[in-house]
VMD Tcl script that builds the backbone (N, CA, C; Angstrom):
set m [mol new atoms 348]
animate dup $m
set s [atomselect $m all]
$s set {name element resname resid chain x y z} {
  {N N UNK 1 A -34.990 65.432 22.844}
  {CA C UNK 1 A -35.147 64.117 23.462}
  {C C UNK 1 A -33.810 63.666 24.033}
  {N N UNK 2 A -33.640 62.884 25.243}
  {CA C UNK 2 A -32.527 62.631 25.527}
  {C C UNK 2 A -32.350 61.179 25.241}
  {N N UNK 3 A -31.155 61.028 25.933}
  {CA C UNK 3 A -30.741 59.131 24.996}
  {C C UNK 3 A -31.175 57.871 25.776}
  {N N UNK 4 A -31.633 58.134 26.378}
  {CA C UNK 4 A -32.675 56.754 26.789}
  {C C UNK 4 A -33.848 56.651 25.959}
  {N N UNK 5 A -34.230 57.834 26.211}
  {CA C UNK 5 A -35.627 58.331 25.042}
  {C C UNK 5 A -35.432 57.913 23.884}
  {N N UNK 6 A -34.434 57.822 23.163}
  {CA C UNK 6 A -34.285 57.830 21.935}
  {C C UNK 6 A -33.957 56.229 21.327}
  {N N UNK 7 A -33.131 55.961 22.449}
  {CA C UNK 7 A -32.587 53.753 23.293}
  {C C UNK 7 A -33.938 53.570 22.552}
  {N N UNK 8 A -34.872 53.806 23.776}
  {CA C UNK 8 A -36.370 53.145 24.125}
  {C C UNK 8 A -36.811 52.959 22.232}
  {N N UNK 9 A -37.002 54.271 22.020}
  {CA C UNK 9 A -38.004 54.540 20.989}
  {C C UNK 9 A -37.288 53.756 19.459}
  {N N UNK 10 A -35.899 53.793 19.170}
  {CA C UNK 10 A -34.875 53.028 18.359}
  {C C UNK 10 A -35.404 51.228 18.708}
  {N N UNK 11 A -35.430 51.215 19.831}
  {CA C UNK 11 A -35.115 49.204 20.370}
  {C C UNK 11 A -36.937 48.741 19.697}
  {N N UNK 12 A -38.058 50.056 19.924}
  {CA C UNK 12 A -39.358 49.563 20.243}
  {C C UNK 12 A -39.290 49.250 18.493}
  {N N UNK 13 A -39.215 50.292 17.480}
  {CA C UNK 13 A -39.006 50.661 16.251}
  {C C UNK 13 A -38.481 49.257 15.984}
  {N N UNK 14 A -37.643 48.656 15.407}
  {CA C UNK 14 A -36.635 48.105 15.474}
  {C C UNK 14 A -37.097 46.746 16.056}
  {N N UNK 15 A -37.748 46.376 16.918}
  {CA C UNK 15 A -38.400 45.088 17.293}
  {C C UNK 15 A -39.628 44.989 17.006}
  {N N UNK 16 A -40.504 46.103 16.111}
  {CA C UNK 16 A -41.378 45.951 15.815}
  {C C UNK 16 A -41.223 45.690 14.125}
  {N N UNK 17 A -40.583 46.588 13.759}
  {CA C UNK 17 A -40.241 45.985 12.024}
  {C C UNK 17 A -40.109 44.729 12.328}
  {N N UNK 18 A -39.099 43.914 12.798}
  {CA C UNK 18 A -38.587 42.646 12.797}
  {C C UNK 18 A -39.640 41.308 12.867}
  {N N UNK 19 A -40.667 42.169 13.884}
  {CA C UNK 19 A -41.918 41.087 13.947}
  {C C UNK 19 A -42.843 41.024 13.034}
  {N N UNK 20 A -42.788 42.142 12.190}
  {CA C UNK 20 A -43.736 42.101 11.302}
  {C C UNK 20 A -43.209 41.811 9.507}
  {N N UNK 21 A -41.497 41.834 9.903}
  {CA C UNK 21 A -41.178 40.992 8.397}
  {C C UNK 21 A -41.279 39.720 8.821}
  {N N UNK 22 A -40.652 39.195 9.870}
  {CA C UNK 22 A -41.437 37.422 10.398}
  {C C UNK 22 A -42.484 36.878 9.822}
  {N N UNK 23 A -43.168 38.295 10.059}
  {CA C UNK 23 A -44.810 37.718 9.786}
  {C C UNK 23 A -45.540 37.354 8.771}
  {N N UNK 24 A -44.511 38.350 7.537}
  {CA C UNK 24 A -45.092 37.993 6.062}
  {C C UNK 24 A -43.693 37.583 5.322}
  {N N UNK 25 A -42.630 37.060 5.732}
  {CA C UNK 25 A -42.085 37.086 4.911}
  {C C UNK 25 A -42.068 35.588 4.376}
  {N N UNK 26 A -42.371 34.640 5.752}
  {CA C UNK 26 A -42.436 33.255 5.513}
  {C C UNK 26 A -43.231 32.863 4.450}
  {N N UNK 27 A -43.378 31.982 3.285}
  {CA C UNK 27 A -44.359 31.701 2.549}
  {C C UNK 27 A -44.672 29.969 3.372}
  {N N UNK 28 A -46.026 30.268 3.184}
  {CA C UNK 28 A -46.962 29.100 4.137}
  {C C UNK 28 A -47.544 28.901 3.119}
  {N N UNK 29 A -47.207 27.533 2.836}
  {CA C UNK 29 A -47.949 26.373 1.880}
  {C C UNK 29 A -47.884 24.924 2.500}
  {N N UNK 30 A -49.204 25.032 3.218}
  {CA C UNK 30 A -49.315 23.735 4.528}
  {C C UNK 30 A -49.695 22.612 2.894}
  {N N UNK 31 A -48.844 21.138 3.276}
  {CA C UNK 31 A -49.292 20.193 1.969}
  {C C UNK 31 A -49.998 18.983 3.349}
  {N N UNK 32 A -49.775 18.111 2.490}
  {CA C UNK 32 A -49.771 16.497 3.217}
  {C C UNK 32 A -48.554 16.019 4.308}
  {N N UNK 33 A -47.184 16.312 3.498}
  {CA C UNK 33 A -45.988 16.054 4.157}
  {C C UNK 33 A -45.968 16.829 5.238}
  {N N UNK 34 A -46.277 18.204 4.781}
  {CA C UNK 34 A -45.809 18.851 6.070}
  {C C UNK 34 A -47.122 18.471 7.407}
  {N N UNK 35 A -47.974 18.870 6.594}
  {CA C UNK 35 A -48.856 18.426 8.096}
  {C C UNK 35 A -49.164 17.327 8.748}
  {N N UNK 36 A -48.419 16.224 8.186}
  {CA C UNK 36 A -48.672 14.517 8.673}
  {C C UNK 36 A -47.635 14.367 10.016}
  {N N UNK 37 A -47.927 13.506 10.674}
  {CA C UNK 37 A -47.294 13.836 12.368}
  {C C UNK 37 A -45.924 12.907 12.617}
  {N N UNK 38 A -45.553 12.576 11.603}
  {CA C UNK 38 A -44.360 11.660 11.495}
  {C C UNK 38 A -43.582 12.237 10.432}
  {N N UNK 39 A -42.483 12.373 10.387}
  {CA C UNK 39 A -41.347 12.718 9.254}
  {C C UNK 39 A -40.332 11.491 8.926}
  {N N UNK 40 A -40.410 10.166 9.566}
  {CA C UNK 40 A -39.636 9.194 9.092}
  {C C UNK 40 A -40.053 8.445 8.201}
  {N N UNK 41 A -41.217 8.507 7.064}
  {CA C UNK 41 A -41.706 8.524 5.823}
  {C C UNK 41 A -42.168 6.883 5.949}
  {N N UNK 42 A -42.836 6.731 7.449}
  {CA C UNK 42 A -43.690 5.886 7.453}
  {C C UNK 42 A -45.191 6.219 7.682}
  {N N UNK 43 A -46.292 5.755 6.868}
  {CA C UNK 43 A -46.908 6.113 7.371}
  {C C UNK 43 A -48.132 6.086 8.407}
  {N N UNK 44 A -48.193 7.019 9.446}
  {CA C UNK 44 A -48.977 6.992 10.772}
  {C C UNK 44 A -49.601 5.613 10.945}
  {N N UNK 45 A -49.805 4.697 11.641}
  {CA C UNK 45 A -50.691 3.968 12.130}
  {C C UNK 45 A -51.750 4.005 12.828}
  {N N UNK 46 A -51.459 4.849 13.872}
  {CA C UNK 46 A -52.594 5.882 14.659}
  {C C UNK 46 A -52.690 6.679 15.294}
  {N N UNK 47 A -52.992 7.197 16.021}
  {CA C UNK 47 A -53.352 8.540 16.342}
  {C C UNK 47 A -52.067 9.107 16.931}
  {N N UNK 48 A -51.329 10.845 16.466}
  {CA C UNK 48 A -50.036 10.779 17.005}
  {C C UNK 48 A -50.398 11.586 18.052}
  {N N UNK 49 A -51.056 11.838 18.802}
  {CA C UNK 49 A -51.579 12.594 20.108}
  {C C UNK 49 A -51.946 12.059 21.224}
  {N N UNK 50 A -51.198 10.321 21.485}
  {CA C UNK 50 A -51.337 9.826 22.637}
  {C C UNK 50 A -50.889 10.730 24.144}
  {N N UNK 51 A -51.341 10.349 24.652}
  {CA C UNK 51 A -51.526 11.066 26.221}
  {C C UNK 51 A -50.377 10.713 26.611}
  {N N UNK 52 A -49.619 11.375 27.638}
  {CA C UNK 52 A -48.203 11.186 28.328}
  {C C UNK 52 A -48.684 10.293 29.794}
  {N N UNK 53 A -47.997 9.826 30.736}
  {CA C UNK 53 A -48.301 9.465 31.789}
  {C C UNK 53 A -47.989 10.379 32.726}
  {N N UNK 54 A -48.640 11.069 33.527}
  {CA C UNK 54 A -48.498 12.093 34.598}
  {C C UNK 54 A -47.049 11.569 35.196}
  {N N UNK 55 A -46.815 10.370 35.738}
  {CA C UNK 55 A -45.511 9.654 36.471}
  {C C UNK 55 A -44.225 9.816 35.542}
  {N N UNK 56 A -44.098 10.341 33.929}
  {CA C UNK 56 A -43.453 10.281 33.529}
  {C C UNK 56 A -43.596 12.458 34.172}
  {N N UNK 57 A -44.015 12.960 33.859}
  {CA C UNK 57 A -43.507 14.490 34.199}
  {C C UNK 57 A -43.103 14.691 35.885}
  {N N UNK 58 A -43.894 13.396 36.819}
  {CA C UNK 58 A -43.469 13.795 38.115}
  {C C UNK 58 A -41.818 13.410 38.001}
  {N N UNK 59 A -41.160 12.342 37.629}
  {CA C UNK 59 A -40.238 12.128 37.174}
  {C C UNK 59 A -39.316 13.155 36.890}
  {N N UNK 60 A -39.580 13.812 35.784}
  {CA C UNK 60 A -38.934 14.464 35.084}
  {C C UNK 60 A -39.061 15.733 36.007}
  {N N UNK 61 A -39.722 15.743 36.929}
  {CA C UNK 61 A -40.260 17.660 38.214}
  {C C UNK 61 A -38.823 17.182 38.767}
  {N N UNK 62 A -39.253 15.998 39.538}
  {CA C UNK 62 A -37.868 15.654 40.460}
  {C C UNK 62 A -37.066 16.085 40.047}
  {N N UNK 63 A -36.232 15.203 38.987}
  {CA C UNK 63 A -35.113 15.519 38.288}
  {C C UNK 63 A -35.065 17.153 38.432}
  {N N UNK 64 A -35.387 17.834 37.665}
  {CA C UNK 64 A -35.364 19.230 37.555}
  {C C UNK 64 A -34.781 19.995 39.271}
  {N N UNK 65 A -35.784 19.365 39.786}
  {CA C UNK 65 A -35.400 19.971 41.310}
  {C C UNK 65 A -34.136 19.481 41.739}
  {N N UNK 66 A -33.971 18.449 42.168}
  {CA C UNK 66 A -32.834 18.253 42.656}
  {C C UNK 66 A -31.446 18.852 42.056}
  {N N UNK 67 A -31.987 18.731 40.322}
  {CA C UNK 67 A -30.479 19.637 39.702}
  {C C UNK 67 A -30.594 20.815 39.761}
  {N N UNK 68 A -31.621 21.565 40.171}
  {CA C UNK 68 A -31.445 22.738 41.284}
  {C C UNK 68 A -30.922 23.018 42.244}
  {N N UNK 69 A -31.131 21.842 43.232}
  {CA C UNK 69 A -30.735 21.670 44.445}
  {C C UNK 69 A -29.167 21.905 43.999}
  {N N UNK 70 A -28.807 20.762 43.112}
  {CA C UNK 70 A -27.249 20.649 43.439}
  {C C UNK 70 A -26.476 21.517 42.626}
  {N N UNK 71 A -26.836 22.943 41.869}
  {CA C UNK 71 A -26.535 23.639 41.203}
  {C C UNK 71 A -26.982 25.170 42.469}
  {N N UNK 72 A -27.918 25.099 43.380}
  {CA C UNK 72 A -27.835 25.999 44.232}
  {C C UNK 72 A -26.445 25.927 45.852}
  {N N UNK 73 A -26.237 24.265 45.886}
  {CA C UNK 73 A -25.195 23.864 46.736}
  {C C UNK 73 A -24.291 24.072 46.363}
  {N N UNK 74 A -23.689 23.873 44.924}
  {CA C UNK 74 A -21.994 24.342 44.340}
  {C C UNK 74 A -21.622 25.695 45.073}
  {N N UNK 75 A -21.684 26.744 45.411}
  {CA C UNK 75 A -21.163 27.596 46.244}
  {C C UNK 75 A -20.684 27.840 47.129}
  {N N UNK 76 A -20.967 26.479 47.788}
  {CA C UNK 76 A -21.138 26.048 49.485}
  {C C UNK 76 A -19.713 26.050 49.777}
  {N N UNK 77 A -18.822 25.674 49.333}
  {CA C UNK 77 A -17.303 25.172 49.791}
  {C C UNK 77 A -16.593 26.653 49.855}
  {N N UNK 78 A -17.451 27.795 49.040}
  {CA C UNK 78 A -16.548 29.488 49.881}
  {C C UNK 78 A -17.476 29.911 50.379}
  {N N UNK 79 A -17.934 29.291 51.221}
  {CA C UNK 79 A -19.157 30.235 51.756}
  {C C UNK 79 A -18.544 30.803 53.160}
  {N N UNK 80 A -17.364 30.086 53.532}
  {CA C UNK 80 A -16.258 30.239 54.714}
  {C C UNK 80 A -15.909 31.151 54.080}
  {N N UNK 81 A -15.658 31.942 53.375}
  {CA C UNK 81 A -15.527 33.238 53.456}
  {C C UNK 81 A -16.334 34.541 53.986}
  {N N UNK 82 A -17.705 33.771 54.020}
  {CA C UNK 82 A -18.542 35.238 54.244}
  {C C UNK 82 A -18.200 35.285 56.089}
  {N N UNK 83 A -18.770 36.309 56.247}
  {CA C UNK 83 A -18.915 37.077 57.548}
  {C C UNK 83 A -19.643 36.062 58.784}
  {N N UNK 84 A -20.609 35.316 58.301}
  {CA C UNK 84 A -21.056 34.152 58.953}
  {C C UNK 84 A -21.566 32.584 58.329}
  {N N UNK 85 A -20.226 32.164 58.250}
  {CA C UNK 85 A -20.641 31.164 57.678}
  {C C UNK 85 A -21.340 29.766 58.005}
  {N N UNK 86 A -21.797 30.076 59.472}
  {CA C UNK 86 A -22.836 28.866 60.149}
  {C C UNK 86 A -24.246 29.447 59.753}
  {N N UNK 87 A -24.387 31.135 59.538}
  {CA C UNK 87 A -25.552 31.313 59.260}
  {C C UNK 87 A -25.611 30.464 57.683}
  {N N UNK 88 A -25.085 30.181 56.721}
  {CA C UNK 88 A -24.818 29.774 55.517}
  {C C UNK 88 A -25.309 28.318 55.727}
  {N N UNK 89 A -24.707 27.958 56.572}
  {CA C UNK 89 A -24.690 26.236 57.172}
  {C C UNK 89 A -26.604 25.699 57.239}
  {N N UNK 90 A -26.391 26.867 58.881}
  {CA C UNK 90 A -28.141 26.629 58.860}
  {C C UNK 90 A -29.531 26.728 57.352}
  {N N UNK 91 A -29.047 27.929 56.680}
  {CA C UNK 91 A -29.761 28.163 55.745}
  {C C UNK 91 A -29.278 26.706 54.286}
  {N N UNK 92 A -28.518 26.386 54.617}
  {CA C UNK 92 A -28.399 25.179 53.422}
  {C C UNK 92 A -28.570 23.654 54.073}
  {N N UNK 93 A -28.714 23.581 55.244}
  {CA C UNK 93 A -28.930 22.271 56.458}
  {C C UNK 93 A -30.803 22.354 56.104}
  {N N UNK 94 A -31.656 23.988 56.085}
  {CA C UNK 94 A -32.968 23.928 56.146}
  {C C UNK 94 A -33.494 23.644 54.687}
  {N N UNK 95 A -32.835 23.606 53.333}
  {CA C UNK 95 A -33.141 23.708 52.259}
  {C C UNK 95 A -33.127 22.274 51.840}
  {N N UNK 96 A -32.093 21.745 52.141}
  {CA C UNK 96 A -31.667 19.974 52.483}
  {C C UNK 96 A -32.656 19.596 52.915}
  {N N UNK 97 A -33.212 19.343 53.882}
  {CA C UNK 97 A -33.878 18.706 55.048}
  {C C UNK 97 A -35.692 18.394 54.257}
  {N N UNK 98 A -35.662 19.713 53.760}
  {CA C UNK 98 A -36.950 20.395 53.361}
  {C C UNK 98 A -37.390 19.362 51.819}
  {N N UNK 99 A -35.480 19.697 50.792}
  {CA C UNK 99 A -36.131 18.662 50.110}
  {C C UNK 99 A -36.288 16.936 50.619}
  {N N UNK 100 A -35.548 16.895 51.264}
  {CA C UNK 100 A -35.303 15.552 51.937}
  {C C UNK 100 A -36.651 14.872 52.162}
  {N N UNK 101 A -37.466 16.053 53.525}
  {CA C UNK 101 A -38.278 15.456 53.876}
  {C C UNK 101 A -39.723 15.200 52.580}
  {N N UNK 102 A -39.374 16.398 51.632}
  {CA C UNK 102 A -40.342 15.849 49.850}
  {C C UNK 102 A -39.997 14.849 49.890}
  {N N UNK 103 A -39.146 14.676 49.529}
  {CA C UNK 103 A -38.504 13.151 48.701}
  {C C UNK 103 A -39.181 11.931 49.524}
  {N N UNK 104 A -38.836 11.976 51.021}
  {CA C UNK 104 A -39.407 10.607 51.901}
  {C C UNK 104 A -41.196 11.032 51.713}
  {N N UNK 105 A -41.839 12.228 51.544}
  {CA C UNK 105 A -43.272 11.643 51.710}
  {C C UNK 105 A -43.957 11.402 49.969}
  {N N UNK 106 A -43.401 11.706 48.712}
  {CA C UNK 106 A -43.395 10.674 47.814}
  {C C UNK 106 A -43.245 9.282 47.614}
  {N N UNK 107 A -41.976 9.205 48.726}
  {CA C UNK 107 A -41.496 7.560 48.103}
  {C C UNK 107 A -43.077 7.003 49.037}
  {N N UNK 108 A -43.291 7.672 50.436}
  {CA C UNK 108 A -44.425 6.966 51.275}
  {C C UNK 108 A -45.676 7.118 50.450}
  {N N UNK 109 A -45.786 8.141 49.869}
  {CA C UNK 109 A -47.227 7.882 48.690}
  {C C UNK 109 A -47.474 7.320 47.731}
  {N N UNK 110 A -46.233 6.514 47.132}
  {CA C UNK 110 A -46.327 5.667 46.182}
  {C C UNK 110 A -45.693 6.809 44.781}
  {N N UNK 111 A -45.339 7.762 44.958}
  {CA C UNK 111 A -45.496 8.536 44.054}
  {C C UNK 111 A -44.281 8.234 42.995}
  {N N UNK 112 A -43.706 7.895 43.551}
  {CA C UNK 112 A -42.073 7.104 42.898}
  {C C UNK 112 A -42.408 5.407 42.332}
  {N N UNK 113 A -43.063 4.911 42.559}
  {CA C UNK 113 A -43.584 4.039 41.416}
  {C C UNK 113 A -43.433 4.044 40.244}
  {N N UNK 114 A -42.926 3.058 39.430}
  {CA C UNK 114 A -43.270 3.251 38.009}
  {C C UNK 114 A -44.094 2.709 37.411}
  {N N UNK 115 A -44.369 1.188 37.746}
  {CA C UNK 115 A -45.328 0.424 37.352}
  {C C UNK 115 A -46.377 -0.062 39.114}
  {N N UNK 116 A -47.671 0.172 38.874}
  {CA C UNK 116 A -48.326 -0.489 39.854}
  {C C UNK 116 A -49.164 -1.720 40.115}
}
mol reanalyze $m
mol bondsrecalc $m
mol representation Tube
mol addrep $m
């Protein structure tokens, strides 16, 4: 056998023990405490599985994107180094624009609302 063969067959070995002491080694004794939906040792009033508001995850999409956005732009200031750096320009002017123009047809749908 050669040594990839042997990599492979060592890593598969080896991540398979591991999942299967996981599996029994935990001792599971579900009580009251543990399965009650609060741990600040008050107890529940009602139901702890209230529904989220969709406007709170569009929220939180945005966010996410834009700190994409501005974590894909940090590069931008050596990009004058490459070989063409207006092609760089155009391709980060169309990525801009693109979220830009998201952003203006939310705010026009109401979608940026918090309370209506």
């Amino acid at each position: 056998m050669n040594l990839i063969m042997t990599i492979i067959l060592l890593t598969t070995t080896l991540c398979a023990l591991l999942m299967m002491i996981s599996f029994w080694l935990p001792l599971m004794s579900p009580d009251y405490e543990k399965l009650s939906p609060y741990e600040c040792g008050f107890d529940p009033l009602g139901s702890a599985r209230l529904p989220f508001s969709l406007r709170f995850f569009l929220i939180a999409i945005l966010f996410l994107l834009f700190d994409l956005e501005i974590a894909l732009l940090l590069p931008l200031p050596w990009s004058d180094q490459l070989s063409s750096p207006t092609n760089t320009f155009l391709w980060t002017s169309a990525v801009l624009t693109l979220l830009t123009l998201g952003l203006i047809y939310e705010w026009l749908q109401g979608g940026l609302e918090w309370a209506e």
